[in-house]
N, C-alpha and C positions, 0 to 999 in steps of 0.2 A: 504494500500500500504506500500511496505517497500522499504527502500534507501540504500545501501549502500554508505556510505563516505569514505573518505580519501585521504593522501596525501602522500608524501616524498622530504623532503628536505635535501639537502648534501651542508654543508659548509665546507672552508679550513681557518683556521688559526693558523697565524703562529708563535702565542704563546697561552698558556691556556686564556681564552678569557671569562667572564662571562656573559651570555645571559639571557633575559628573553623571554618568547614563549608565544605568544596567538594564542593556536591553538584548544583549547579544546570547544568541542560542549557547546553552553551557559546552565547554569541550569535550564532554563526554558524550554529546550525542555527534560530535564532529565527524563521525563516519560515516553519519548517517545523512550528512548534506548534500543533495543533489543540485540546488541553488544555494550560495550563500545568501545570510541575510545582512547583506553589509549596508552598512548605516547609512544612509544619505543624509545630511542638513544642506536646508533650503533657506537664507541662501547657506553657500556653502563655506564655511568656515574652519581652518587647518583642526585635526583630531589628534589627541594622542590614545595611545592603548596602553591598557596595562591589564597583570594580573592580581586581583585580590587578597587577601590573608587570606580566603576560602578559596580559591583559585579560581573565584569568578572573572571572566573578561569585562574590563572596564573602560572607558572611553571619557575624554577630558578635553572640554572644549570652550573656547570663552566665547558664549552667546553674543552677538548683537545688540545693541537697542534697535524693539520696536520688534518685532514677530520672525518666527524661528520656527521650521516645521521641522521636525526630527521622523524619518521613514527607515523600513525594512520591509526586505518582501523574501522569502528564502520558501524551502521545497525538500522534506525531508523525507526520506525513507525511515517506515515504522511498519513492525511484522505484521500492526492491526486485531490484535490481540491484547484483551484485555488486562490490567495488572494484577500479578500472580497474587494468589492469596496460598501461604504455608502455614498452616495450621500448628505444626509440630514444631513449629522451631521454638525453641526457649530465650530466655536472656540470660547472660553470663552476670555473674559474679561482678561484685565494682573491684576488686582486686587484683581479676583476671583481665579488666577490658586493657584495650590498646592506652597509651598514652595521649593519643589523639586525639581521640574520642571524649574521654573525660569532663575536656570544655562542654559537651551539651549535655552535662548533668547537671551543670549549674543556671544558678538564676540568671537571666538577661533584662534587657532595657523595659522590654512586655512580656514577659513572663516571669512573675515573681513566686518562683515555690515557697520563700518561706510564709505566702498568706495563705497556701493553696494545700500545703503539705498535710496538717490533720485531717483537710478533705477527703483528698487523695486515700490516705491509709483508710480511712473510716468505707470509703466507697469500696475501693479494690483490690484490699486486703485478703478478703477470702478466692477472688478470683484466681484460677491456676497461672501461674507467670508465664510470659514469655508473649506470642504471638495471641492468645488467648486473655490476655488482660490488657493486649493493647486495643485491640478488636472491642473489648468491655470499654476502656475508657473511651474510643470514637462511637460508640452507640450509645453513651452518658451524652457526649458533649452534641452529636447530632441531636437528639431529644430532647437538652436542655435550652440549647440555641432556635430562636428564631430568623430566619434569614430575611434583612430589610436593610439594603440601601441605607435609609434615611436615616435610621437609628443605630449609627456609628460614626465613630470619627477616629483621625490617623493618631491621635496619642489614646485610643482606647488599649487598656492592657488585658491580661487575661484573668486579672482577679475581679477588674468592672465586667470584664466578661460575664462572667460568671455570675457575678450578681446581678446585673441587666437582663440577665439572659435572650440579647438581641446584639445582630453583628450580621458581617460579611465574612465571606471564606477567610481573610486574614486572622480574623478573631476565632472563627472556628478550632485555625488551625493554631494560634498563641495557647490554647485554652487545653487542647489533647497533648501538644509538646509540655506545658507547664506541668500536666497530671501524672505524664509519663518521666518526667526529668525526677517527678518527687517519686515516682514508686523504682528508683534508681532505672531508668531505662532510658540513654542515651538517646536523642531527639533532638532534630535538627529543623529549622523553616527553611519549604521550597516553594521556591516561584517558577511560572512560568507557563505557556502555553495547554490548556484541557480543550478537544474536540469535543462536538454534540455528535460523533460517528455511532451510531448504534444506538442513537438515544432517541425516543420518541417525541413525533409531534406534540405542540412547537417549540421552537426552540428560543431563548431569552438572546438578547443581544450579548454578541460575545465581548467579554474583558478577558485579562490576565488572570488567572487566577491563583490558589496559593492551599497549599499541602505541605503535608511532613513526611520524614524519614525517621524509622525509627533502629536502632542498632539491635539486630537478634541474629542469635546463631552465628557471631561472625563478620556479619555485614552488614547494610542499609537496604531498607526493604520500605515501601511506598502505602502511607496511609491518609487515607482524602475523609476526616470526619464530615466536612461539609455536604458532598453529594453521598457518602456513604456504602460506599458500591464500588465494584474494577471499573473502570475507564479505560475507554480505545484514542489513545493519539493524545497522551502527556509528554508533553515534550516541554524539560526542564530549561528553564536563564542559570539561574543561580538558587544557591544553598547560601545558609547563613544562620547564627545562633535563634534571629528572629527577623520580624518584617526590617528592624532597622538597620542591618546589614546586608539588606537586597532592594532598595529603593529603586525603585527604576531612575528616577532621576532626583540630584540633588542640587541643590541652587543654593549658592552664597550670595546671596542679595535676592530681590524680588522678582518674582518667575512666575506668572500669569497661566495658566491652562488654559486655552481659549476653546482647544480639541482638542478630541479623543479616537481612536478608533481600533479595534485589532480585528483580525479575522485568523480564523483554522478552520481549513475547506479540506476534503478531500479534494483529488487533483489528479487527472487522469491524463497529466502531459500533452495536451493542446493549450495553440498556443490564445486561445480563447478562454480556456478556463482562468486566463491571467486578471480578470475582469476586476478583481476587487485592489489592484497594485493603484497606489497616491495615482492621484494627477501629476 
C-alpha cells in the first residue's frame, strides 16, 4: 500500500521571527519513502537541519514579516496492516531496563506522576502486568476522556486531564503515558500522521494526531488510547518525553496560524491522485 502525506501551514508575523519545525517524517520510516516530504517555505527562506536529543529531524529557519506558508507532500510505502496487538509480552523489571529508557519513567512538562501515582496503583494494581495493564490503563483513559476540540488547551496537562475528563488525542495520550510511567512502565509521546484507511463512513477532517509507545518485552510497541483500536497507515514525525518535545512548530517571538491543513490519502501512483498537494 502506498500513502500519500502532507500538510500546509501559513503563519503571520509581525517581525522576522525564528522558528523551529517538526514536521519531517521520523527516520525510521525513511525506507519507506517513495516521495520525500521535503519542506517547502513560501516564500522561500534558507533552512537548517538538525537532529534532536530524540533523534527527531529538525528544521530552523528565521521566518519573514508578514505570512509564511510552511508545505510537504511525501508518499510512503506501508504493509497496510493494522498495529500489532501482543498480548503476552510482559514488562521488565526497572533494574533490568536499558539505561535509555529510564528517562520515560519519569515525570515531564504534562505528565506529572507524582499527582497521578496513588491513582494509578489504586486502579491497576490488581491488573496482570505487562501488555495487559497497558491495554487496562488505555481502556481507563478512552472511557474516562471525552473527545472535544473546544474543551482543551496547549498547557493542559495530564492530571487537568484527568480531572476534566475532556481533551484531544494529545491529552489522551499525556494521561495513559503519565499512568503507565507510574505503574513503572516506560512511555514515551508520538506524533505524527493516522489514516481513516479501513475506517468507516465518515470521516472527520484530518489533523496530526498523537499516540504513545510503551517499553515491553524488550522494545517499543504502539498504543492509541484515543481511537482505541489497531490503525492502518500511522506513520510517525517524532517521539518525545511529551507533547513539548515534538511541537510541530516553535516560534520565539509572535507566530500567527492563519492555516491549517494535513491530509493521509491512500494513493494509487497516478499522477492525478496528487490532487490534494498546496497550490
Amino acid at each position: 500500500m502506498q500513502i500519500q502525506v502532507g500538510y500546509e501551514l501559513t503563519y503571520r508575523c509581525p517581525t522576522p521571527t525564528p522558528m523551529i519545525l517538526t514536521l519531517s517524517i521520523n527516520d525510521s520510516r525513511g525506507s519507506d519513502l517513495i516521495e520525500p516530504d521535503r519542506l517547502v517555505l513560501t516564500p522561500a527562506v534558507p533552512v537548517q537541519t538538525y537532529r534532536d536529543t530524540y533523534g527527531n529531524r529538525c528544521s530552523r529557519i528565521l521566518a519573514p514579516a508578514g505570512l509564511i506558508t510552511l508545505s510537504g507532500n511525501g508518499v510512503v510505502a506501508d504493509s497496510g496492516l493494522p498495529d500489532p496487538v501482543l498480548p503476552w509480552l510482559d514488562q521488565e523489571p526497572v533494574e533490568s531496563l536499558p539505561e535509555e529508557v529510564l528517562l520515560f519513567l519519569l515525570g515531564s512538562r504534562y505528565c506529572e506522576t507524582d499527582l497521578l501515582s496513588e491513582t494509578a496503583w489504586q486502579q491497576f494494581d490488581a491488573v496482570p502486568s505487562g501488555w495487559k495493564r497497558v491495554q487496562a490503563i488505555c481502556d481507563f483513559v478512552h472511557r474516562h476522556i471525552t473527545f472535544n476540540y473546544g474543551q482543551t488547551s496547549p498547557t493542559k496537562t495530564a492530571h487537568q486531564v484527568y480531572r476534566d475528563q475532556v481533551g484531544v488525542c494529545r491529552d489522551f495520550a499525556h494521561l495513559a503515558i503519565t499512568l503507565c510511567r507510574c505503574m513503572n512502565i516506560p512511555a514515551r509521546y508520538c506524533m505524527g500522521y493516522i489514516s481513516d484507511i479501513g475506517e468507516p463512513l465518515p470521516h472527520s477532517e484530518m489533523d496530526f494526531a498523537a499516540w504513545f509507545e510503551a517499553y515491553l518485552g524488550g522494545d517499543w510497541h504502539i498504543f492509541d488510547p484515543r481511537n482505541n483500536k489497531p490503525r492502518i497507515g500511522r506513520i510517525l514525525i517524532a517521539r518525545g518525553r511529551d507533547a513539548a518535545d515534538v511541537a510541530l512548530t516553535t516560534s520565539f517571538g509572535r507566530a500567527t496560524l492563519e492555516s491549517f491543513r494535513v491530509w493521509t490519502d491512500e494513493w494509487n501512483g497516478e499522477e492525478g491522485q496528487l490532487a490534494n498537494l498546496p497550490n
